[in-house]
MARBA-3410 file (N, C-alpha, C, O; in Angstrom, 1 decimal):
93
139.3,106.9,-49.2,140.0,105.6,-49.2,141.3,105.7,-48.4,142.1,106.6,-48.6 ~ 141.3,104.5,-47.5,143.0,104.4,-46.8,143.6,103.5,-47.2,143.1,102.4,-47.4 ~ 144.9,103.6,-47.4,145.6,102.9,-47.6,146.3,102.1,-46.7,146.9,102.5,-45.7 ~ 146.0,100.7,-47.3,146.6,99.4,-46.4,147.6,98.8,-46.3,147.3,97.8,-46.9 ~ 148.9,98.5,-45.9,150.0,97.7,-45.8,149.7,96.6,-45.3,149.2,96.4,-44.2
150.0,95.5,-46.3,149.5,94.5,-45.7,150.6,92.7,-46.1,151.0,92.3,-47.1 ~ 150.5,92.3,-45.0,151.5,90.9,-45.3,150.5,89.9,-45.9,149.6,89.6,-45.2 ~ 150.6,89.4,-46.7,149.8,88.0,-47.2,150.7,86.7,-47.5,151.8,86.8,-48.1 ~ 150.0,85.5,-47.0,150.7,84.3,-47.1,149.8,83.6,-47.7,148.6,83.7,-47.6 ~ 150.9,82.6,-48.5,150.0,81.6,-49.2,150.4,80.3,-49.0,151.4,80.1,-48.2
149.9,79.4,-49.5,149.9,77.8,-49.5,151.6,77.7,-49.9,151.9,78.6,-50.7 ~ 152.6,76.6,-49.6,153.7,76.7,-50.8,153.3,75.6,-51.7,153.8,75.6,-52.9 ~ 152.3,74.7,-51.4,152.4,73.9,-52.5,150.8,73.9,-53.3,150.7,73.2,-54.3 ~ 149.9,74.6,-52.9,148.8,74.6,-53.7,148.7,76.3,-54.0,147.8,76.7,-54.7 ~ 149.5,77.1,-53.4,149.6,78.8,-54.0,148.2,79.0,-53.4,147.6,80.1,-53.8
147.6,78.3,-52.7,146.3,79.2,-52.1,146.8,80.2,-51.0,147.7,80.3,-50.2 ~ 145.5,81.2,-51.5,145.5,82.1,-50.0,145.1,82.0,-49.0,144.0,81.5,-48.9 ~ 145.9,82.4,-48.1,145.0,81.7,-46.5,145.1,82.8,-45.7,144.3,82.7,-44.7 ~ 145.8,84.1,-45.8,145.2,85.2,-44.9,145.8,86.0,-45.3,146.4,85.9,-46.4 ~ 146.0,87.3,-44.4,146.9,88.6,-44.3,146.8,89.2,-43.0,145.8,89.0,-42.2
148.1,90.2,-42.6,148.4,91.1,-41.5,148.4,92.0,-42.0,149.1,92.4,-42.9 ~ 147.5,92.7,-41.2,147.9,94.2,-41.6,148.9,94.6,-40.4,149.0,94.3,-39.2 ~ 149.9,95.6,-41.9,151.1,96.0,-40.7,150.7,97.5,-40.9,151.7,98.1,-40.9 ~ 150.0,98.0,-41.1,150.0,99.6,-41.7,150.6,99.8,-40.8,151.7,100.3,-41.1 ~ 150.3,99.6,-38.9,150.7,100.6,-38.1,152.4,100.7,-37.7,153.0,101.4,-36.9
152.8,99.9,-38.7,154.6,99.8,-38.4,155.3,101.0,-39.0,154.6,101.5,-39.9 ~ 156.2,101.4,-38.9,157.2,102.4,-39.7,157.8,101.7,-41.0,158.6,100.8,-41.3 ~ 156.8,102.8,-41.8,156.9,102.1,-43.3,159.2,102.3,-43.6,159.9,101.4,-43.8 ~ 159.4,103.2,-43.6,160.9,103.8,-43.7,161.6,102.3,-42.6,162.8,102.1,-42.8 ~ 161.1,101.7,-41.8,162.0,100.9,-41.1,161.6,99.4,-42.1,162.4,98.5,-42.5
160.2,99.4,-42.4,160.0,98.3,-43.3,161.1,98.1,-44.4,161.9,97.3,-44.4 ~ 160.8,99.4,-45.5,161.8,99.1,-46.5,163.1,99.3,-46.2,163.5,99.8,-47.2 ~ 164.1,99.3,-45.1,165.4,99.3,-44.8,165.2,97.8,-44.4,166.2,97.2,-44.3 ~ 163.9,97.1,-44.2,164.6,95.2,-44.5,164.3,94.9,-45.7,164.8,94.0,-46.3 ~ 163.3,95.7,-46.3,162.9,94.9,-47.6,163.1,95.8,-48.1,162.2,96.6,-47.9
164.3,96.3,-49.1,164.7,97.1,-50.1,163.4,97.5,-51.7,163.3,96.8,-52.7 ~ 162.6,98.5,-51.6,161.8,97.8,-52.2,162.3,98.4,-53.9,162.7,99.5,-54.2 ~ 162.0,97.0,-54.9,162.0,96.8,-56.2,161.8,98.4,-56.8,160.9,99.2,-56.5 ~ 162.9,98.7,-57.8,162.9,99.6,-58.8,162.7,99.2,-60.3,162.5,98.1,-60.6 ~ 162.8,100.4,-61.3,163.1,100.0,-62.3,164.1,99.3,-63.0,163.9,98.8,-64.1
165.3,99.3,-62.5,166.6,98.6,-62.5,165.6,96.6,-62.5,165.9,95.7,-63.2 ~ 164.5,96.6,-61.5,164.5,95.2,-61.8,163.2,94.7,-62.3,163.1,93.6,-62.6 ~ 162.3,95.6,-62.4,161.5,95.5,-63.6,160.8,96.5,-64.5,160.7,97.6,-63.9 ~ 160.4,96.5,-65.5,160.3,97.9,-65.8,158.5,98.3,-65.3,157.9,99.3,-65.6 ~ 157.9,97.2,-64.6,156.3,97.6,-63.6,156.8,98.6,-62.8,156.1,99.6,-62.6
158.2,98.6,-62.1,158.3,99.6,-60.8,158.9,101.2,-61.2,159.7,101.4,-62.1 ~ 158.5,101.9,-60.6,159.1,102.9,-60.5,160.5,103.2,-60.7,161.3,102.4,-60.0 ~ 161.1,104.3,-61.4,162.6,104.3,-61.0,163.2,104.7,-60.0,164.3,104.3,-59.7 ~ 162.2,105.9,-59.0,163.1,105.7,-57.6,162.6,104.6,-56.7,163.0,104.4,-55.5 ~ 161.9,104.0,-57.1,161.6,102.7,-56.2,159.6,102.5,-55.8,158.9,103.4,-55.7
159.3,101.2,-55.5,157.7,101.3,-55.3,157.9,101.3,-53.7,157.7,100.2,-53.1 ~ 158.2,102.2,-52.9,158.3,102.2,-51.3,157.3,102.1,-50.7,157.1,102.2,-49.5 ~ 156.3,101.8,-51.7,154.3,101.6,-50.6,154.3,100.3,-51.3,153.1,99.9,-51.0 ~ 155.2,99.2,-52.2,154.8,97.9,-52.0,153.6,98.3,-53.0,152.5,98.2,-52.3 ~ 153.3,98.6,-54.0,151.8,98.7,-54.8,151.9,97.8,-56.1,150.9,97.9,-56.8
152.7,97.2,-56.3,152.7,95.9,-57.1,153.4,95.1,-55.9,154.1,94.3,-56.5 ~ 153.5,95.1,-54.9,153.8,93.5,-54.2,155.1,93.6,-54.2,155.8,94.1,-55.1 ~ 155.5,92.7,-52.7,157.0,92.1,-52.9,157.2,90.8,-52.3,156.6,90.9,-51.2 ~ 157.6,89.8,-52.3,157.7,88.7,-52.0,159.3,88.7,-51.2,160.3,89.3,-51.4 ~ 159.0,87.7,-50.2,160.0,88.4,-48.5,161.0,87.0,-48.9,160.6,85.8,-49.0
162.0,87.2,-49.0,163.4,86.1,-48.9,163.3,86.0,-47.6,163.2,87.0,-46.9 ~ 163.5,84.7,-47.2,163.8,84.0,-45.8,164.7,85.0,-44.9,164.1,85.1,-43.8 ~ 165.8,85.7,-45.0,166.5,86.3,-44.3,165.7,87.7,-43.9,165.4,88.0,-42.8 ~ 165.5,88.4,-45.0,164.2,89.1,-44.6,162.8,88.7,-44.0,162.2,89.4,-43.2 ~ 162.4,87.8,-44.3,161.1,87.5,-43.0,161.9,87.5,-42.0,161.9,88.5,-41.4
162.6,86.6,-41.6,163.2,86.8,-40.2,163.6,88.2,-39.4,163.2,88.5,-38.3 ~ 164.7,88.9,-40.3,164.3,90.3,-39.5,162.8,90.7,-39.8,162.4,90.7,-38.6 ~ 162.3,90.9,-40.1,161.2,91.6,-39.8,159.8,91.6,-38.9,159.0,92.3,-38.4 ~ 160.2,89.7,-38.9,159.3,89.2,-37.9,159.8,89.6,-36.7,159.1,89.5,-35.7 ~ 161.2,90.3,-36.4,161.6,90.7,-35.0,161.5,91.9,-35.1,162.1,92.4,-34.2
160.9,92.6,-36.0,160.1,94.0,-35.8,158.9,93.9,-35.2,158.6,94.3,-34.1 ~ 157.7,93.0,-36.7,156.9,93.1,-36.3,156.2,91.7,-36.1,155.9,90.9,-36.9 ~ 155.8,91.6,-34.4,155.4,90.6,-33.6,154.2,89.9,-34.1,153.8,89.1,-33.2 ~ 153.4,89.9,-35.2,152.4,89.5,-35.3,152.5,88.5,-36.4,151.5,87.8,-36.7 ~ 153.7,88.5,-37.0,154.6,87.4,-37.7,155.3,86.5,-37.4,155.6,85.6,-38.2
155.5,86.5,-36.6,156.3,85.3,-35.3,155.1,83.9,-35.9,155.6,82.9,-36.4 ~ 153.7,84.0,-35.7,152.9,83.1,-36.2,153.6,82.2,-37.4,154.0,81.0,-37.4 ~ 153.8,83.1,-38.2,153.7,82.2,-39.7,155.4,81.6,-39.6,156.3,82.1,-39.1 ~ 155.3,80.6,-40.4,156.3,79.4,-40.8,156.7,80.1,-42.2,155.7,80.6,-42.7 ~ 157.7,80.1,-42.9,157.9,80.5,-44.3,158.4,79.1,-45.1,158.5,78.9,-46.3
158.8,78.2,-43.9,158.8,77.0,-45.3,157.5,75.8,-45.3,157.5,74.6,-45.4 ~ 156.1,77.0,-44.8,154.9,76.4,-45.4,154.6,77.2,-46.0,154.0,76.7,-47.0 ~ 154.7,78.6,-45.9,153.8,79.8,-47.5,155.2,80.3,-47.7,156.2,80.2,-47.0 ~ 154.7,81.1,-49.0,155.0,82.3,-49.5,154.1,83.7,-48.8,152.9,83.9,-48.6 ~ 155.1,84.3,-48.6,154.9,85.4,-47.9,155.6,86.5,-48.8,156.7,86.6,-49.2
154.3,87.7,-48.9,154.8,88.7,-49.4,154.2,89.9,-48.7,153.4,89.6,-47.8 ~ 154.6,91.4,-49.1,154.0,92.5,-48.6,153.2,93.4,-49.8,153.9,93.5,-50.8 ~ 151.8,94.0,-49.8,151.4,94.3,-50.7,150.0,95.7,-49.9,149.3,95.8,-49.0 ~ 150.5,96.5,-50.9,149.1,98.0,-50.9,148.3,97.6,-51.2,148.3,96.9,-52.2 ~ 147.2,98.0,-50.5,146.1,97.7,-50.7,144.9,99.3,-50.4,145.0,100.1,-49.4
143.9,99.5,-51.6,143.3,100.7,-51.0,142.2,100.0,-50.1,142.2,98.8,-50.2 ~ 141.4,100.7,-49.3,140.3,100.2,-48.1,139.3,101.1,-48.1,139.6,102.2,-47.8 ~ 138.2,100.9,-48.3,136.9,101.4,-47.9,137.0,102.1,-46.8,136.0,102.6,-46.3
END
């Protein structure tokens, strides 16, 4: 099984899903230097040094999608004040 990094967006006003990016091939260590990822300090699902593979999900604050869409170019597509956008592990066949 491999594991998948992957962006998913949804509807903002009916919360449907409508796709995902896979970013696996980006530098995970540059990912979480925009998106700080969630500890146990903010819930007790995450790890206490932190979930750095995104394996319960993180949902991207406006200022974060924007840097990161200037990392990674295949985000430039999506609008964030039409979905919610988050980042989430996924295993793969």
């Amino acid at each position: 099984m491999k594991t998948v990094l992957l962006v998913e967006y949804f509807d903002t006003k009916t919360d449907e899903f409508i796709g995902e990016i896979d970013i696996s091939k980006y530098d995970l260590k540059k990912i979480n230097s925009i998106c700080p990822p969630y500890t146990a300090k903010d819930s007790p699902i995450y790890p206490e040094e932190g979930d750095d593979q995104y394996m319960n999900g993180y949902e991207l604050l406006e200022n974060q999608f924007n840097e990161l869409k200037e990392y990674i170019h295949e985000l430039k597509v999506l609008d964030i004040s039409k979905y919610h956008i988050g980042i989430t592990t996924r295993q793969d066949n």
